[in-house]
C-alpha positions as CSV (number, residue, x, y, z in Angstrom):
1,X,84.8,70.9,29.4
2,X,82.5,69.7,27.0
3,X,82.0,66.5,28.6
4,X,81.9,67.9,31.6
5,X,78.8,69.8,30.4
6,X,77.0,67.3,29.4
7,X,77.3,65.2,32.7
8,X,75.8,68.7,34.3
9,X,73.2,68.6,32.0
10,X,72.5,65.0,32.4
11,X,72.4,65.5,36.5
12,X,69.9,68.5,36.7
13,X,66.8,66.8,34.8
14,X,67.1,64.0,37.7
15,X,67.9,66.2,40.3
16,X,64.6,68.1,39.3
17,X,62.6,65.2,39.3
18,X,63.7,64.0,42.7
19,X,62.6,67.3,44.1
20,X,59.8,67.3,42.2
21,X,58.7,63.6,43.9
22,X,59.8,64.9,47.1
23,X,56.7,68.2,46.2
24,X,53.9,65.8,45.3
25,X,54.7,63.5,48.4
26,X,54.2,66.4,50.5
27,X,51.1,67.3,48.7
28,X,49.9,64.2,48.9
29,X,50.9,63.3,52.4
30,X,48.5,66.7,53.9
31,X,45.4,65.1,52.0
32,X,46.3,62.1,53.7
33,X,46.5,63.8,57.1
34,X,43.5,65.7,56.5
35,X,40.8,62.6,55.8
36,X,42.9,60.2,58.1
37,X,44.7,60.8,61.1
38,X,45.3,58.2,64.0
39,X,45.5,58.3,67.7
40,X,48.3,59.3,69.7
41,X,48.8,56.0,71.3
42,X,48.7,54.3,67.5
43,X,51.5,56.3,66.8
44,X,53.7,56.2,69.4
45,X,52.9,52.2,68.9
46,X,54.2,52.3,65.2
47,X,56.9,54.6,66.3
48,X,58.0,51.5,68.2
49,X,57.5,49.0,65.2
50,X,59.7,51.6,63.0
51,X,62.5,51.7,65.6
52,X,62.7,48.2,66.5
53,X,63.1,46.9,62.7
54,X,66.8,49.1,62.9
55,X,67.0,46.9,66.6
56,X,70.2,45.0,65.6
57,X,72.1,48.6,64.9
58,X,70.7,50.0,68.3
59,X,71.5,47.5,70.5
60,X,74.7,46.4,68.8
61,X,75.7,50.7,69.6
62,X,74.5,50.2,73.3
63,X,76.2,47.2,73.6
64,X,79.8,48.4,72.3
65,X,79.0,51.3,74.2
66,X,79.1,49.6,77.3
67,X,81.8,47.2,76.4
68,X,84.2,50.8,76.2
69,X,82.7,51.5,79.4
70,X,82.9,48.6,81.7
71,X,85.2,46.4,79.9
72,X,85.8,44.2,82.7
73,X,82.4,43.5,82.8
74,X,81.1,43.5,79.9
75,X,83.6,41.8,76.8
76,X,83.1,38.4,79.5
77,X,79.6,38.3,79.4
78,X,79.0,39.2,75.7
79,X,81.8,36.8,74.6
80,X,79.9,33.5,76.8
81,X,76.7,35.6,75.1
82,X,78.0,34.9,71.7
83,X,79.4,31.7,72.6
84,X,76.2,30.3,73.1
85,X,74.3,32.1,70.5
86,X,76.4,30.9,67.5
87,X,76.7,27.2,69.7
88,X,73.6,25.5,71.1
89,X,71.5,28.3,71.2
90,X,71.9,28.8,66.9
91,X,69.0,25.8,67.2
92,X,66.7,27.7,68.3
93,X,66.1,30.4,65.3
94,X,65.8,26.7,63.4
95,X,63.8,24.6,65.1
96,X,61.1,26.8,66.5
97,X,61.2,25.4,69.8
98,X,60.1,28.6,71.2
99,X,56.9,29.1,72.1
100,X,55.7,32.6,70.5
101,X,53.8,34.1,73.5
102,X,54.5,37.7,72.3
103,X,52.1,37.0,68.7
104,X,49.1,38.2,70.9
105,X,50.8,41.3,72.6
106,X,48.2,43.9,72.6
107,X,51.0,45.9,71.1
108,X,50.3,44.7,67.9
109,X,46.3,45.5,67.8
110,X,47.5,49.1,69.1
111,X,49.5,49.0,65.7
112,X,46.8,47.4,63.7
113,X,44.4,50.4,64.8
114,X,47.1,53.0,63.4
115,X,46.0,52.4,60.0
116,X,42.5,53.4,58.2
117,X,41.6,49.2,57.8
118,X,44.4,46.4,58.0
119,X,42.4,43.3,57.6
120,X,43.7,39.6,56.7
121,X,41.7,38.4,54.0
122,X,41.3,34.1,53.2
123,X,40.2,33.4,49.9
124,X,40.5,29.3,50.1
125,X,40.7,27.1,52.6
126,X,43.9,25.2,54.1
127,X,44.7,21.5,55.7
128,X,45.9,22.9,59.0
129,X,47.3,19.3,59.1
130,X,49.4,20.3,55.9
131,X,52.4,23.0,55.9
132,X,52.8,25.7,53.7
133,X,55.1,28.4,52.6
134,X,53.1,31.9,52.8
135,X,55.1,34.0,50.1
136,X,53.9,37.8,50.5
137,X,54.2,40.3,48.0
138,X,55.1,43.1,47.6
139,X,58.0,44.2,50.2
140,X,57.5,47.4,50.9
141,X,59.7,49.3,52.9
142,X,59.2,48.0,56.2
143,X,56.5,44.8,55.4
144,X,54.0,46.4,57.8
145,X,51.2,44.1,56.0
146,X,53.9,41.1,56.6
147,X,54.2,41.5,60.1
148,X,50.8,42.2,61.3
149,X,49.2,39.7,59.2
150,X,52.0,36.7,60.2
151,X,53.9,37.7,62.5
152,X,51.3,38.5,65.2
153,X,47.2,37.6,65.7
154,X,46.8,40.9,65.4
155,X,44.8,40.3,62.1
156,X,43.5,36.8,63.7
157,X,45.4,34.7,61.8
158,X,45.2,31.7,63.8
159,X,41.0,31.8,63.7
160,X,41.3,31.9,59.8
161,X,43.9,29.1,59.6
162,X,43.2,27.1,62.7
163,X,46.1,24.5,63.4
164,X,48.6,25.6,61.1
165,X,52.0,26.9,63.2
166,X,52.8,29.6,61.1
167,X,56.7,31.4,61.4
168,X,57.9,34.4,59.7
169,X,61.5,34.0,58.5
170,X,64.2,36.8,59.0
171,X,67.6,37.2,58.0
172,X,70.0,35.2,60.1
173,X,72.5,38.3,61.5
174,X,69.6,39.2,63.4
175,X,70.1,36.4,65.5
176,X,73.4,37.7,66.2
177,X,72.2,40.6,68.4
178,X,71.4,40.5,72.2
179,X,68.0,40.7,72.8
180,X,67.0,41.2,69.7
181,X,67.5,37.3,69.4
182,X,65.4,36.5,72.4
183,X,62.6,39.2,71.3
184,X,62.1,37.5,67.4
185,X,61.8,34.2,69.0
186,X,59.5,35.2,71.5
187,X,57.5,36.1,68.6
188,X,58.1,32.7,66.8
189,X,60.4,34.6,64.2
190,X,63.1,32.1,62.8
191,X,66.0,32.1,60.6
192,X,65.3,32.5,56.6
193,X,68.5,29.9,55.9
194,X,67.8,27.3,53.7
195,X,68.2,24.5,56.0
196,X,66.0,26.4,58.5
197,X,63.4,26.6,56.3
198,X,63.4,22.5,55.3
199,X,63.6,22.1,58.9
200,X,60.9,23.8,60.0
201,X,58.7,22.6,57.5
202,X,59.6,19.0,58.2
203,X,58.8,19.3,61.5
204,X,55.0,20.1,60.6
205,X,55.4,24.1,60.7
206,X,54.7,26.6,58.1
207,X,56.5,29.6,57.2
208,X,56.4,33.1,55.7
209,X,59.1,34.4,53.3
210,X,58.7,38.3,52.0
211,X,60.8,37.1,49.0
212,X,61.4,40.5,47.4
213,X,63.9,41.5,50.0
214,X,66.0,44.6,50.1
215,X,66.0,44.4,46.0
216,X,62.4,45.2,46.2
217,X,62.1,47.6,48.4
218,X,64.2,49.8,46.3
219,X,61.1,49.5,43.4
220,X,58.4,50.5,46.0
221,X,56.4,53.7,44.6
222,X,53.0,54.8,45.3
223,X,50.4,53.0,43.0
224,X,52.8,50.6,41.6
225,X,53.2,46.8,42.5
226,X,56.8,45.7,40.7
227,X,58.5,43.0,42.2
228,X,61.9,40.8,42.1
229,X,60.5,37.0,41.7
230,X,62.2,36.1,38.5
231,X,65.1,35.3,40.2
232,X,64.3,34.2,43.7
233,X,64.0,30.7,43.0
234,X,64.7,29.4,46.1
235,X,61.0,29.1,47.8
236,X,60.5,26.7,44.8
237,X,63.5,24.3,45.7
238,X,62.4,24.4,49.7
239,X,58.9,23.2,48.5
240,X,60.3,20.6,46.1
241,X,62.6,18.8,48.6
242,X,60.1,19.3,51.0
243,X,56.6,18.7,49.5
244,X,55.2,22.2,51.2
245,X,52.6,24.0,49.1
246,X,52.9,27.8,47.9
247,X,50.6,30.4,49.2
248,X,50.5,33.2,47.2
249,X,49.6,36.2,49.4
250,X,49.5,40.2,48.1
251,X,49.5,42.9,50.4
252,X,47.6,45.6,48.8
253,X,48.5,49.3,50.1
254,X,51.7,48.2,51.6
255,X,53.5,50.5,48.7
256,X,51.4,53.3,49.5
257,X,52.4,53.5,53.1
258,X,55.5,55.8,52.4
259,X,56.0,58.3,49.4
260,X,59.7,57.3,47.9
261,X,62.3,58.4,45.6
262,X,63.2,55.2,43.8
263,X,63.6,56.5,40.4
264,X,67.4,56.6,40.2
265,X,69.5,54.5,37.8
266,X,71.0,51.7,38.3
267,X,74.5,53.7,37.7
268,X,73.2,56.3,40.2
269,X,75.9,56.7,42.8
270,X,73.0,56.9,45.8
271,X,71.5,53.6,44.0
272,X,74.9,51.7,43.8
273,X,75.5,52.6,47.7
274,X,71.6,51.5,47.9
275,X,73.1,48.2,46.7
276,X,76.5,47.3,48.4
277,X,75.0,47.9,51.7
278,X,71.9,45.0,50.9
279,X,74.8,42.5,49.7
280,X,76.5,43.1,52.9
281,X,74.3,43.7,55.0
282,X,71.2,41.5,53.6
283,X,68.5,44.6,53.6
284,X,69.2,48.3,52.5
285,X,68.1,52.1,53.1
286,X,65.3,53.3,50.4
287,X,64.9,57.0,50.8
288,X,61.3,57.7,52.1
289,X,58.8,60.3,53.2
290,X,55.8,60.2,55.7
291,X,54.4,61.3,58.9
292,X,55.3,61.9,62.2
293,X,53.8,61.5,65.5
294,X,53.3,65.1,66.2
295,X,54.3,66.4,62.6
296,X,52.7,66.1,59.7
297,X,56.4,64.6,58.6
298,X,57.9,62.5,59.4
299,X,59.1,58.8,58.7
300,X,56.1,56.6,60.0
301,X,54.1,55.6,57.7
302,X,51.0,56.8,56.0
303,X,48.0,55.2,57.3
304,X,46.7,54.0,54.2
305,X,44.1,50.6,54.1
306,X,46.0,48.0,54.6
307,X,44.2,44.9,52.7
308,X,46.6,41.0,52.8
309,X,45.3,38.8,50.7
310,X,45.8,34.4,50.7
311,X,45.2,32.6,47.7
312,X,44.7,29.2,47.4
313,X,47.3,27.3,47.6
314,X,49.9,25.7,44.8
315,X,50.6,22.0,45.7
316,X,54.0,20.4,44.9
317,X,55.1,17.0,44.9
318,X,58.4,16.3,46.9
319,X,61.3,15.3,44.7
320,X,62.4,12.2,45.8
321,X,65.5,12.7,42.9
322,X,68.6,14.5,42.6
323,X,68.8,17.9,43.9
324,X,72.1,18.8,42.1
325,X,70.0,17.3,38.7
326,X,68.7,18.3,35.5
327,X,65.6,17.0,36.5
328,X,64.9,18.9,39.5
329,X,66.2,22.0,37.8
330,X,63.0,21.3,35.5
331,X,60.5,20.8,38.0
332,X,61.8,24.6,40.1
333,X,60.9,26.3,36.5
334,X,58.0,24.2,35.7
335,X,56.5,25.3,39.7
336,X,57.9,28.8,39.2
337,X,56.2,29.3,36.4
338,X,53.0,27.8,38.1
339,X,53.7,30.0,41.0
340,X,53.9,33.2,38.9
341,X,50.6,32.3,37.2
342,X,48.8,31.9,40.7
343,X,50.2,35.1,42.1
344,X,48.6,37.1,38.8
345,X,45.7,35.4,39.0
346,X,45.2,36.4,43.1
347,X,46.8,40.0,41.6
348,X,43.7,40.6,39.0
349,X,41.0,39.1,41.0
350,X,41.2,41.1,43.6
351,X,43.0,44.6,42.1
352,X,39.4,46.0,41.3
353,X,38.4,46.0,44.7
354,X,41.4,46.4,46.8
355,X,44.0,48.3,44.3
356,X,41.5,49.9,41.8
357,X,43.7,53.1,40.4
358,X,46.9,51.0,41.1
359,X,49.3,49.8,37.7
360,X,49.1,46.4,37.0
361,X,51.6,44.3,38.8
362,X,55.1,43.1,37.0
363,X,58.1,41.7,37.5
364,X,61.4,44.3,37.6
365,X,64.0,41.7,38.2
């Protein structure tokens, strides 16, 4: 009894201070509404963005769905589907071979107007003859800042960098889903895997990585910029064997877009689930407040200024060596390091006017 006691006692503090979150992101959320409140054609365009990020879900659903219901049909034409998918079509999520004709959809510039400012901001210069690996920070919860800035010319990114073919990375099961596939290539979107990624940059293109991931939306709060960089390594190694150079690039507001309750334990049974489901599934479910489209709740986002800053770039020397070496291992940490130093640097240059009342930026993990 006694220990059961003390669990109870242990539980109620937390439970308190989630509800408590949950009371100041309400409060917060109508002083947002009242200074700030887009159009109804904005939101119904970010209602879209929100639901097509869950797209491989949906459409995997509708497509079992029909599978049940027209079998005959159907299980044939999704099992050539996948056939070619995970055969010759797997290329193209590698190779961008696609041409990305949906970056300019006017979709995007409806999306772009849904928040106060969302501006791409250059603060040096690049070789579009060169490529480069844009690495954006911080996650977020659904890398609005990401998308709009590289994934689209909604933000004109193609006028600031002129010649360089820029693609944003995704996880590689979201290739796996009907239409979905067709609709990230449209947009020039290509798989994150490793050998993608020397690929691509081989072939003269450039890419963007959100290298927080899942892990890092989990830390997203209000006014806080903590990341998970100590141990993603792995932008570093693609740069070495490939002689890319790093872009540092912070997207200032992008935690401020939803109010979260992130401040469970790492033993916390809601956290643990938090975590299974991004080792399975690559990404996971952060529990967030925000706006509606009609409501003043809802789960788009707040539109906050959204402010995506490049810095200049970090230039690495291919390794001509040993991956598997001692040596190579030296030159990731040695870059890493260099890396980390760049992104602070970009971080307290720019907080003043961009993140003023924000905590400094550290790294969690």
């Amino acid at each position: 009894m006694t220990t059961l006691r003390n669990s109870i006692g242990e539980r109620i503090p937390k439970t308190l201070e989630t509800a408590s979150t949950l009371l100041e992101a309400s409060k917060t959320q109508r002083q947002i509404e009242k200074t700030v409140k887009p159009p109804f054609i904005s939101r119904l365009a970010m209602l879209y963005y929100c639901i097509s990020f869950g797209g491989f879900t949906w459409i995997w659903i509708g497509v079992i769905r029909l599978c049940l219901r027209f079998p005959l049909v159907v299980v044939p034409l999704v099992f050539l589907y996948l056939l070619y998918i995970t055969g010759p079509g797997s290329q193209a999520s590698c190779d961008g071979s696609w041409t990305p004709t949906w970056r300019t959809w006017g979709m995007w510039k409806v999306c772009k107007s849904y928040f106060a400012r969302a501006e791409l901001i250059k603060t040096a210069d690049l070789d579009g003859s060169k490529s480069y690996i844009f690495v954006h920070h911080p996650h977020g919860i659904l890398a609005f800042s990401a998308w709009l800035a590289f994934g689209t010319e909604a933000l004109g990114f193609s006028k600031l960098f002129p010649g360089i073919d820029n693609r944003v990375v995704t996880l590689n099961i979201n290739f796996h889903a009907p239409f979905l596939r067709e609709y990230l290539l449209a947009h020039g979107v290509c798989s994150v895997a490793k050998s993608s990624l020397i690929n691509l940059l081989n072939l003269g293109k450039s890419v963007t990585l959100v290298v927080g991931g899942g892990s890092e939306s989990l830390l997203s709060s209000p006014g806080k910029y903590e990341l998970v960089l100590n141990r993603r390594k792995g932008f570093v190694k693609v740069a070495l064997e490939t002689g890319a150079s790093l872009v540092p690039v912070i997207g200032f507001g992008e935690t401020e877009t939803y109010r979260t309750v992130n401040q469970f334990a790492h033993d916390n049974i809601i956290r643990k689930i938090q975590r299974k489901i991004e080792k399975r599934l690559g990404f996971t479910l952060p529990i967030v407040l925000g706006r509606g489209v009609l409501f003043s709740f809802g789960l788009l986002p707040y539109p906050v200024p959204l402010h995506i800053v490049t810095g200049p770039p970090v230039h690495v020397p291919k390794f001509e060596g040993d991956v598997t070496s001692a040596a190579f291992r030296a030159q990731v940490d040695k870059y890493h390091g260099i890396y980390k130093k760049a992104l602070f640097d970009l971080f307290e240059s720019n907080k003043e006017k961009y993140a003023k009342d924000a905590a400094d930026m550290v790294i969690i993990e």
